[in-house]
Legacy VTK file of the C-alpha trace (Angstrom):
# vtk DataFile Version 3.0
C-alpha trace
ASCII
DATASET POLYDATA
POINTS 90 float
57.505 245.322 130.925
61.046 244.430 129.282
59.682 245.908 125.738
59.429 248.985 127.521
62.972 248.793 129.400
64.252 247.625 126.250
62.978 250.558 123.770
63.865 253.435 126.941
67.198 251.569 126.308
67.366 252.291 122.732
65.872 256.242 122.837
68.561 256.241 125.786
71.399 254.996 123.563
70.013 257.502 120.182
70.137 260.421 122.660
73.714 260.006 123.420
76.088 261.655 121.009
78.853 260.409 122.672
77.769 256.964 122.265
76.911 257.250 118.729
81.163 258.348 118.200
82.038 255.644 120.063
79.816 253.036 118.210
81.369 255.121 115.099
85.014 254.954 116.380
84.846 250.909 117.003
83.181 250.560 113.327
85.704 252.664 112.029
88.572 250.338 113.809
89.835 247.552 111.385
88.829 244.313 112.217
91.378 241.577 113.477
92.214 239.666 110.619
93.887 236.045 110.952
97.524 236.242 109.933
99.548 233.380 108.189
101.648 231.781 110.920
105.306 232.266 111.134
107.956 229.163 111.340
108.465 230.367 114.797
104.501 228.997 115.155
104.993 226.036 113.461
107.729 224.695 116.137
105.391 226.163 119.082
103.970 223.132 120.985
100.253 222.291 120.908
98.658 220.011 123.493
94.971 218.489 122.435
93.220 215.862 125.069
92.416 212.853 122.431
89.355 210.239 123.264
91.568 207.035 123.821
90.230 203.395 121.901
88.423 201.358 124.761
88.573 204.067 127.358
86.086 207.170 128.878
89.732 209.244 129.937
90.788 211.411 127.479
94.679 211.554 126.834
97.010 214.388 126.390
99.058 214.830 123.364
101.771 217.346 122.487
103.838 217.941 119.086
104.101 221.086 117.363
102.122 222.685 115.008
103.795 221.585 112.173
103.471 217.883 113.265
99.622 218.631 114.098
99.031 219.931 110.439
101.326 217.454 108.906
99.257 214.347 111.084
96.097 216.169 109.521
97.366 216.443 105.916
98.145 212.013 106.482
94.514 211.620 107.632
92.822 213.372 104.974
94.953 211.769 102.155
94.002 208.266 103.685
90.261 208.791 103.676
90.836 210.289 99.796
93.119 206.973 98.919
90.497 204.742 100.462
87.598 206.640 98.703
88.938 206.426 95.166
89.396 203.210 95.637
86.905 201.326 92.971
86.146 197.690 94.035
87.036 194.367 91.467
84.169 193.324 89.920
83.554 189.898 87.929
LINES 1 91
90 0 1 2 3 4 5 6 7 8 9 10 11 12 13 14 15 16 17 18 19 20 21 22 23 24 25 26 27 28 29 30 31 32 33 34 35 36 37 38 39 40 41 42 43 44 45 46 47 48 49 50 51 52 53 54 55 56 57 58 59 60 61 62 63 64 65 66 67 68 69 70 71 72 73 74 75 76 77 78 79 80 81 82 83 84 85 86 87 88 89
C-alpha cells in the first residue's frame, strides 16, 4: 500500500513541469558555503554547558571565540607534547 502511494507520488511529481523548474531553480542556486570569520566574530561571546569533575550538572561557560579556539589550540598541543614524549629506558 505505501509502494503504491509512494510511486503515484513520483509519476505525480514527473508530471509537473512546474516542479521540475523549481527542483531546477534550487539546483541551479549556489550552495551556502562556510565563510572565514571576521575579527568582529572572534570577540563575539560563545557560551558552551561543560560536564563539571565530580558532578551530574553541567556548567556554563562564556569567552569569546578567540579564547574558545585559542583554549583548543592549548589542549591539542598538550596531548601532542605528552605523546612525543619517549620514556627513559635503562
Amino acid at each position: 500500500m505505501i509502494s503504491l502511494v509512494f510511486a503515484a507520488a513520483l509519476l505525480a511529481g514527473a508530471a509537473d513541469p512546474a516542479g521540475q523548474a523549481a527542483t531546477a531553480k534550487m539546483a541551479a542556486a549556489p550552495s551556502a558555503t562556510p565563510t572565514k570569520a571576521t575579527k568582529a566574530d572572534k570577540t563575539e561571546m560563545v557560551c558552551k554547558r561543560e560536564a563539571v569533575l565530580g558532578s551530574r550538572m553541567k556548567e556554563r561557560v562564556c569567552m569569546s571565540q578567540a579564547d574558545w579556539d585559542q583554549r583548543k589550540a592549548d589542549s591539542r598541543a598538550d596531548v601532542e607534547k605528552g605523546q612525543s614524549v619517549k620514556p627513559l629506558t635503562f
